[in-house]
N, C-alpha and C positions, 0 to 999 in steps of 0.2 A: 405712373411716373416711376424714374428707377431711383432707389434708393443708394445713399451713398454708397453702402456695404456693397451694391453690385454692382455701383459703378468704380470701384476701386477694384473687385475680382475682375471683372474687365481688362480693365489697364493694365493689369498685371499678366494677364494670359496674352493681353495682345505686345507687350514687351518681351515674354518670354519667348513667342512665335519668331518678333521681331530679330531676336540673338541665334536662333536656330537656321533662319533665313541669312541673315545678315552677321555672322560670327566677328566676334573679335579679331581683327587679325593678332599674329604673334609672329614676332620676329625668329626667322628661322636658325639665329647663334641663340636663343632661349635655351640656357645652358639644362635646366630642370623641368623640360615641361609637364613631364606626369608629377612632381612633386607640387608644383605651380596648386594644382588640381585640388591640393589635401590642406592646403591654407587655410581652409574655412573648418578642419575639424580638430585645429588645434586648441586645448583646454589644458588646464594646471590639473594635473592627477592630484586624485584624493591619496591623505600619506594615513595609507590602513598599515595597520602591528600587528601580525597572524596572532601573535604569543597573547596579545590584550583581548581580540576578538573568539580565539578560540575557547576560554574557559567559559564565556558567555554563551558559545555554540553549544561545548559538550556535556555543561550541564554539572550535577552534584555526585555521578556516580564514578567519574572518570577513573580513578583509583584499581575498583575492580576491574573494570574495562582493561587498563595497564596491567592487570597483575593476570589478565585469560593472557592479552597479548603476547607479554613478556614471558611466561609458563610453553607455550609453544612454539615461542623461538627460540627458546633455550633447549629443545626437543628435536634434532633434526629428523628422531626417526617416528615422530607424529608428524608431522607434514607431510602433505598430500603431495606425493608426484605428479610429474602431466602427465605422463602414461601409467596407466593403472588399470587390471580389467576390473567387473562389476563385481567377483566376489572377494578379489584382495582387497576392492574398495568398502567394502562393506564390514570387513573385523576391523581396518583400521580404524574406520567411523566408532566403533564401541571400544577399540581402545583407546580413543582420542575424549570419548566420553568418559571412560574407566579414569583417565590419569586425570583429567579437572574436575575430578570430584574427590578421589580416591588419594590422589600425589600433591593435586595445586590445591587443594581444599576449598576449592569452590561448591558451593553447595547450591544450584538453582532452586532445587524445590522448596525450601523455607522461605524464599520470597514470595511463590505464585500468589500468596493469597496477603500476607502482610505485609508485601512491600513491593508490588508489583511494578514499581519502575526501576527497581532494583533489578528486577528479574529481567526486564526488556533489555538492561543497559547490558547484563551479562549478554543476553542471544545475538545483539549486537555484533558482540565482541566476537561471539562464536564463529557467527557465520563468513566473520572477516576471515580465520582461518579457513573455513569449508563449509560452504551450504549446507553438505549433506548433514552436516557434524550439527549443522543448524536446526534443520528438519528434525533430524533424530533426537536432539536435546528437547525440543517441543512435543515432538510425541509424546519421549516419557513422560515431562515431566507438565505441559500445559496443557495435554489432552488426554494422555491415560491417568494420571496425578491429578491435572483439574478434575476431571470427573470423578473420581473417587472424592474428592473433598467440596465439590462443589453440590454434587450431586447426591452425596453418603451424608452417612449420619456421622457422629459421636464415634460409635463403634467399630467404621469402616475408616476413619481417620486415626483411630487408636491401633487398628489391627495390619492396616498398608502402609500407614505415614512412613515408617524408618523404612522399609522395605525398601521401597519404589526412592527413597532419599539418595539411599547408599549403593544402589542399582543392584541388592539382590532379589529386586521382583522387576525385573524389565517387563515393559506391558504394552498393549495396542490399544487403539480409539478403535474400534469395528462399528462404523455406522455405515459407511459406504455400500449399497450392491452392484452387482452387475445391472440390475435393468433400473436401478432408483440411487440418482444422488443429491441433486435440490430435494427433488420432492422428499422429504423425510417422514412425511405422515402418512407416505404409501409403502413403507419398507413391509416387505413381506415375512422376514424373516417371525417364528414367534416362539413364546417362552409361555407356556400352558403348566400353570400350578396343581400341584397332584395334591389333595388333600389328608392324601393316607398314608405318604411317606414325608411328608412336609418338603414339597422339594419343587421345584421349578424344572420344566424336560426345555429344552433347548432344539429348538428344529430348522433345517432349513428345506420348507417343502417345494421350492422348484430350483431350479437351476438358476435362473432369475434374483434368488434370494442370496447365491453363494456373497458373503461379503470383499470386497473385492480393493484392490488399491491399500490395501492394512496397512500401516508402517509398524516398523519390526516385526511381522507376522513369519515374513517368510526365514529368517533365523534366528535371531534374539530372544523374539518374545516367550515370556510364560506366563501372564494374563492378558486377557480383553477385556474393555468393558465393551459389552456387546449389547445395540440397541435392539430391541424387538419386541412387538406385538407382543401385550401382557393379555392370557387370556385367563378365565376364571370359571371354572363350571359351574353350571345355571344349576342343576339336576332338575328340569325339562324339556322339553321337545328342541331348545331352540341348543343346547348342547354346552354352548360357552358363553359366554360376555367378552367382548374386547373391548378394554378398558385402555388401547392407543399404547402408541411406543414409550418403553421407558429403557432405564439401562440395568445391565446386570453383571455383575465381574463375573468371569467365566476361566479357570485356570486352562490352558491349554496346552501347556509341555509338564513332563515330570520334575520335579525341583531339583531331582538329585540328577537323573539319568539323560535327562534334554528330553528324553523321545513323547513324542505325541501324545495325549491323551486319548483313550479310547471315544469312539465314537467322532471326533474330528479329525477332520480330514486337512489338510495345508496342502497348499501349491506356489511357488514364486512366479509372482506375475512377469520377470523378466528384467531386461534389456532395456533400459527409459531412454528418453532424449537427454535427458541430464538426473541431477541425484540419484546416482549409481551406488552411491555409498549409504544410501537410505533402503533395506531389504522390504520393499512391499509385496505383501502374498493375497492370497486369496481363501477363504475358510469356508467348508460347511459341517454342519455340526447334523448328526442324528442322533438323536435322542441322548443328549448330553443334560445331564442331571448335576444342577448345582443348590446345594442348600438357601432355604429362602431369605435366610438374614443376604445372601448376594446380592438379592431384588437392593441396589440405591434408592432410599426411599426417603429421599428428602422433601419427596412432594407428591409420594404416594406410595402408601401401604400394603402387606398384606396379612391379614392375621393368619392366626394356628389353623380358623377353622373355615379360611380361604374365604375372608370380608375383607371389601377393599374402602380402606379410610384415606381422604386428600382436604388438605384445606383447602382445596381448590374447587370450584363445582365440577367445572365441563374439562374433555377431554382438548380443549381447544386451549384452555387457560393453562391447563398442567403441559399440554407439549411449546407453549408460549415460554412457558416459567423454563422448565429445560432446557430450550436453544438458549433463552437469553442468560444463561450462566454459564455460556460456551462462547460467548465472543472475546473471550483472552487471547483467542486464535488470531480473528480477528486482525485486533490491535496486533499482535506482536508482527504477523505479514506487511499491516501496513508499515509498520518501523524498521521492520527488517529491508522491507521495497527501499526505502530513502537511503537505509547503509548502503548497498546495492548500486544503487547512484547516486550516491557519492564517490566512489572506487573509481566506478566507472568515468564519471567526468573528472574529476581527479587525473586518471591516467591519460584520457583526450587531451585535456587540457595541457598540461604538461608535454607533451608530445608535440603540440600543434606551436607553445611557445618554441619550444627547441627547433622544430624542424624548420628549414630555410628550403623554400623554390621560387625562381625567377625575381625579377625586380627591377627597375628604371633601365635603360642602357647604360652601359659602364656603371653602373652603382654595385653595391652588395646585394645579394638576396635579399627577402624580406620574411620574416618568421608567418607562416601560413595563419598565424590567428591574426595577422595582419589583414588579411584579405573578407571583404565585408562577409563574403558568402559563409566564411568559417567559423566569424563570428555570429550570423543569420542560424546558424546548426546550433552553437553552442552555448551562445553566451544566452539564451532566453531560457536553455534549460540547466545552465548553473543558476537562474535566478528559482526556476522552478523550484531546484534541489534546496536551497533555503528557505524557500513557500513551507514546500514538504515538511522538513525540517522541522519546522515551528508548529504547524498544524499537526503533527501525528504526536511530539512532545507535549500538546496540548491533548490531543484524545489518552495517550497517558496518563495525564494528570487526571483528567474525567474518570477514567477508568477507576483509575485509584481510590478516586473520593467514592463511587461506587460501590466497590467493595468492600467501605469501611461504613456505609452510611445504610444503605442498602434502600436508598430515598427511590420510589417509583417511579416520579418524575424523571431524576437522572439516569437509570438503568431504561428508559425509553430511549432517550437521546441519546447514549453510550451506544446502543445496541444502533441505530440510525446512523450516528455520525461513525461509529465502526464500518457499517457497510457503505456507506457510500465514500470513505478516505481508505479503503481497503482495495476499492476496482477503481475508483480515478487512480490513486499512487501507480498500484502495479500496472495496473494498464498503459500508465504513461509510461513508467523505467521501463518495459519490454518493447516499447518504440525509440525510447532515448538508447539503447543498450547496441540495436541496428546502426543506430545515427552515429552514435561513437566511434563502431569499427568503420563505418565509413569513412568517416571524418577522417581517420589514420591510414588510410590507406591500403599500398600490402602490407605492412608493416601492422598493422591490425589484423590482418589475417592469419596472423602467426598465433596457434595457440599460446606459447608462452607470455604472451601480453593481454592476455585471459576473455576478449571480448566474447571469443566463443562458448567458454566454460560458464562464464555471467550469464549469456542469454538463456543457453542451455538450462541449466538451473532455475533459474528465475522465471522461466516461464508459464513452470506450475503454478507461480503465484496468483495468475489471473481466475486458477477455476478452482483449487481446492480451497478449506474451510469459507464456500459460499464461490459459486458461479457468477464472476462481474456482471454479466447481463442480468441474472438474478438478483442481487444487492441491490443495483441499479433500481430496480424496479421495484426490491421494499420502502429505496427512500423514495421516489416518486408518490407510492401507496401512504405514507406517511406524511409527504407536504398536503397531497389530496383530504388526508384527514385534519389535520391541521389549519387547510383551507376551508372544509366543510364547520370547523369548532368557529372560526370566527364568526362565520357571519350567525351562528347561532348563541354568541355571546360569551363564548369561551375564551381559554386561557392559551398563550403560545408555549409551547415547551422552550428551554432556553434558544437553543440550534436558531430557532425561529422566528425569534424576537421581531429581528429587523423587516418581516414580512408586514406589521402590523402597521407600520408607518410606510413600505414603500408599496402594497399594493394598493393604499388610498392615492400612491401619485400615479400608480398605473392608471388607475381607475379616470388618473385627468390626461388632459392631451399634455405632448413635452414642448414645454418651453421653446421657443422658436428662437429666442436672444441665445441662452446658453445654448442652445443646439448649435450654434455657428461661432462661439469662442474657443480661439485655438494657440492662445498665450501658452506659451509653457509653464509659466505659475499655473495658472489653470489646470494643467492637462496635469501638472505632477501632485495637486491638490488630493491627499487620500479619499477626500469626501465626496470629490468627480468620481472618484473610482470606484468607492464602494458604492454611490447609490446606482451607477451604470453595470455595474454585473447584479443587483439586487432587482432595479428595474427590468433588465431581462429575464431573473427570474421568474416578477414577478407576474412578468405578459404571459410568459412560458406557461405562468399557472395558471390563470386564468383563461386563456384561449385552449389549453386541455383540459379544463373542468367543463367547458362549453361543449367541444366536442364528443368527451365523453358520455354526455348528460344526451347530446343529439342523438347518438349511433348504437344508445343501449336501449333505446325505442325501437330500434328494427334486429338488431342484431342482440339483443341480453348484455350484461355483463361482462363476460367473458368474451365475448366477440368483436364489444368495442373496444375493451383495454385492448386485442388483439391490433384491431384498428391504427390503436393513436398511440402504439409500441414504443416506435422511432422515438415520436412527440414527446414521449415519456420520459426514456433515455435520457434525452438532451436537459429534461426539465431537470433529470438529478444529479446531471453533470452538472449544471449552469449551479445550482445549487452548492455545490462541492467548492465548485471555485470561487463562491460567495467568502464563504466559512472558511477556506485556505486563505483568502486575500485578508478578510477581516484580521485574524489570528498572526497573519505577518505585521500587518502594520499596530497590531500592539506591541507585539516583539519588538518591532523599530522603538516603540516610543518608551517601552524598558530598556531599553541600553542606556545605561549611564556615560559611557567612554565616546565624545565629540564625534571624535575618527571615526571608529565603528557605528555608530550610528549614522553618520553620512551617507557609509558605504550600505551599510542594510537599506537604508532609503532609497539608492539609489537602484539599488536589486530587485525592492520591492516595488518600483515606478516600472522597472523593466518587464517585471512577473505581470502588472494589473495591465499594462498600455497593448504588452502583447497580446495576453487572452483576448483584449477586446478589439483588436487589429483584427486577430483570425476569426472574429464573428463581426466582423465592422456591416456582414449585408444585414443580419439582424436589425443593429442599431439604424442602415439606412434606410429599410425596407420602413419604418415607423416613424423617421425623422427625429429620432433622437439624437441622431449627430447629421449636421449638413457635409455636403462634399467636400468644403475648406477644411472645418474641422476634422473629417476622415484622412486627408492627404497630411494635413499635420501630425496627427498620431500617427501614421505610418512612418513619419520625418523623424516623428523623436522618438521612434522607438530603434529606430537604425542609427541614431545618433547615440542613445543611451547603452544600447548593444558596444557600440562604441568605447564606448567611457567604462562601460565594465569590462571590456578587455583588458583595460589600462591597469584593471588591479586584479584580473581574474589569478594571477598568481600567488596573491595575499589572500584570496577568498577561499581556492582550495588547498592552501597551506593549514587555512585555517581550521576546515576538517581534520587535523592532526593526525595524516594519515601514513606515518613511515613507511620507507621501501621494504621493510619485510609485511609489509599488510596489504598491498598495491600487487608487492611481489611482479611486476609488468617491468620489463629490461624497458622498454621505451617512454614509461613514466621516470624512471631516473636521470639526476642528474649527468651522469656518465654513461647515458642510453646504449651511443652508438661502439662505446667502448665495450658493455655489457653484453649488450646484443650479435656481437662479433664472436664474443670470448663460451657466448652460450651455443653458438651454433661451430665450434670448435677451433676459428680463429687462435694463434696465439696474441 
């Protein structure tokens, strides 16, 4: 017998057929009829105040951020031209560094360690003037500087700190080689302890080993710290002990004169796709001798009489302890990814309000974000960029309390939730970054409105400090651990919590009632949303724990992770966007100001309905949403794309992103005036 619920889907499909066969007539003096059309998507705009919303957005640092900004507009011969070759680009980059530390009194490296959102809020700022200037301030100072302090003792903090502060020890991160860059535990390069002269020789014995991608290598720099195979002599047969990579400063230019140091060799690896103003080279070292206090021996020694002491047992715990004192990197890409896109939709958007093509007959134009399709591009990934937003301000915070607390627990999750908001983030801005200049047209394909110089740049962001597909798969390695603690009575790490409670509802079949409600209370309801990206987590994990447990019966280990890759991938993206969605809708429920919280609410319905639109076969393939409720979320996700049109104005105002930061002639208000007057127009 048919139940009402399908016998009202019915009626309703054989009415809608009926209108399709049998149309409305309309009178052919129907003065509006395409306007006729749009009757049904009239609503009262939310009344958002960029000025109220904004200080909520930018947070407690905004001040310095204003005072890099303002320091370099005030500079017109530090800003980066559009035409510029790679080694004019490249002094500029270190005098752009020289005058915010040296002129503006900016000092980045006293925050890496004591106030590391401090430190973000400055690179921010930086890279709003020039990525490269971006990269290159992170070198120095969160990868040749963190390392020294992260990785050094007392006396390596006392003897580099002002140096590397006031830039007269410019330095390199040397972990990279030519034939090894995830794998870090296969680095060939090595650093063999001489007993008789107390010294460390420094080698690079194949070609394979030369360290390769260096920043500031190939003209700046005058140290490394440089990762390599510590070895120790046995005095028997077997010759040495390798006791696993660690780091070691290494100076490699003259202090006074620049020139090379003996025994290292440097080459500029070239011509990039973008960060041309960042010099990366390429080094091998023969037989380069640095005294042994250089060994960074924060987590592993070497005495006078070449005994090696670690609080650490295994060479597996001490290379664990290393990288995770190295995800500053990390975090700062994924925060820097979301300024990145912001810019970038910032100057779409604005563009898309401004520009007018086609419209009713005899009417006006209509502004192109008018047009659903424009809005379908943009407005899902302005919600993104507040997702982001919120979630990378929150692995900040994490990070922070980390490094004051130095709790195990948290430096797990930090180091997890860094890499997998580090390859979702970037991985999505370098798809949103195509979509933008699309979005605009020719007119986007004008360098000067920068979509190309964005991509460019940005693109590194996917594979250096941690290969996305790599990250990817530690936090997969991670839930799988995590899954494997449950059921043997353990504890979740924070990140994880919500697994403990949604894989007991995986574990039941879904509800048949709420699978087919498609009220829009309902569908805007946060707690629809979080348990429906949480539930696909949680199948995700479970149906890969299954397969991997089947396929490492015939194939090992490594053959099945090989196997159920994809399977993997997906589990720690679905993950990502748990923990992104989560972390917005607290943010919504922290705003105190009515308006602004409206508006984030509304952002945040558009962020959760869409992710789960573009994986609606998942949800259908398990019956967790019926076909009503799928075509409704599809309904009100084009309707609330809608509604965020109405204020996408206010929303990237509210970025607080002046035209000399945008720097794009077609994000300003006087575009087409701008853009006349740059290509020599009077």
């Amino acid at each position: 017998m048919q139940s009402d619920d399908d016998s009202q889907t019915l009626s309703r499909r054989i009415l809608t057929l009926s209108l399709h066969l049998n149309p409305i007539p309309r009178p052919l003096s129907d003065p509006e009829p395409h306007l006729q059309m749009l009757t049904c998507a009239k609503v009262a705009k939310l009344d958002v105040d960029p000025a109220v919303l904004s200080p909520f957005i930018r947070g407690k640092h905004r001040d310095i951020q204003e005072k890099v900004l303002d320091y370099f507009n005030s500079r017109p011969e530090l800003q980066t031209p559009l035409e510029i070759s790679k080694d004019a680009h490249r002094e500029l980059s270190m005098r752009q560094l020289l005058g915010l530390v040296r002129e503006a009194g900016v000092r980045p490296f006293r925050y890496v360690v004591d106030d590391p959102s401090k430190y973000f809020a400055i690179l921010e700022a930086v890279g709003c003037v020039d990525m490269s200037l971006g990269i290159k301030m992170g070198v120095q100072y969160s990868l040749w500087g963190g390392s020294v302090l992260n990785l050094g003792t007392k006396k390596h903090r006392d003897k580099y700190f002002d140096g590397i502060d006031n830039l007269d020890y410019p330095g390199c991160f040397a972990m990279t080689e030519l034939y090894h860059g995830s794998n870090v535990q296969c680095l060939q390069t090595v650093a063999t302890f001489d007993p008789i002269t107390d010294e460390f020789v420094i080698d690079t014995p194949t070609d394979g080993a030369i360290k390769w991608w260096i920043g500031n290598a190939a003209v700046h720099g005058k140290f490394a710290t440089v990762f390599a195979r510590l070895l120790l002599p046995t005095y028997d047969s077997k010759g040495v002990s390798d006791m696993g990579v660690h780091a070691f400063i290494v100076p490699i230019r003259d202090m006074e004169t620049h020139k090379t140091l003996p025994g290292i060799e440097i080459h500029d690896c070239g011509q990039k796709i973008g960060l041309n103003g960042v010099d990366n080279g390429a080094l091998r070292f023969r037989s380069v001798r640095i005294p042994r206090d250089n060994l960074l021996n924060r987590f592993g020694d070497v005495s006078r009489d070449g005994k090696y002491t670690s609080s650490l047992p295994t060479v597996n715990k001490r290379f664990a302890a290393t990288l995770g004192e190295l995800v500053g990197g990390r975090v700062g890409l994924a925060y820097s990814s979301v300024s990145v896109l912001k810019v970038a939709a910032t100057i779409a958007i604005r563009y898309s309000l401004l520009r007018q093509q086609f419209g009713p007959p005899n009417q006006p134009e209509v502004s192109i974000l008018d047009y659903q399709s424009q809005q379908h591009k943009l407005m899902p990934m302005l919600a993104s960029t507040y997702a982001f937003h919120f979630a990378t301000a929150y692995l900040v915070e994490k990070y922070s309390e980390m490094k004051k607390s130095h709790d195990e627990a948290l430096v797990g999750d930090v180091h997890a939730l860094s890499a997998g908001l580090k390859a979702y983030v970037t991985a999505y801005t370098a798809k949103s970054l195509s979509t933008c200049r699309e979005s605009c047209g020719g007119h986007g394909y004008a360098a000067v409105n920068r979509f190309g110089s964005l991509r460019n740049d940005h693109d590194i962001f996917q594979t250096f400090e941690g290969d996305n597909t790599v990250l990817l798969q530690q936090v997969a390695g991670d839930l799988l651990k995590q899954y494997q603690q449950k059921f043997q009575g353990g504890t979740f790490a924070v990140t994880w919590n919500y697994l403990k409670v949604s894989m007991n509802k995986y574990l039941s079949q879904p509800n048949p009632v709420t699978a087919r409600w498609e009220g829009e209370e309902h569908l805007r309801n946060p707690q629809f949303q979080l348990d429906a990206f949480r539930y696909r987590t949680s199948r995700l994990l479970q149906s890969v724990a299954v397969r991997l447990r089947k396929h490492s019966k015939n194939l090992g280990n490594f053959g099945a992770w090989n196997r159920c890759l994809n399977h993997l991938l997906t589990l720690a993206e679905s993950h990502i966007e748990s923990v992104i969605l989560a972390k917005f809708i607290e943010s919504v429920e922290s705003c105190s100001d009515p308006s602004s919280k409206a508006a984030l609410k509304l952002v945040c319905d558009l962020y959760a309905l869409d992710r789960i639109w573009n994986d609606i076969g998942t949800y259908r393939n398990v019956d967790y949403v019926a076909p009503n409720k799928a075509k409704a979320i599809q309904k009100l996700t084009t309707y609330l794309s809608f509604q965020v049109r109405n204020i996408a104005r206010e929303l990237v105002d509210a970025f607080d992103l002046p035209d000399h930061v945008t720097r794009a002639p077609i994000a300003m208000q006087s575009a087409y005036s701008e853009y006349t007057q740059f290509v020599g127009f009077d």
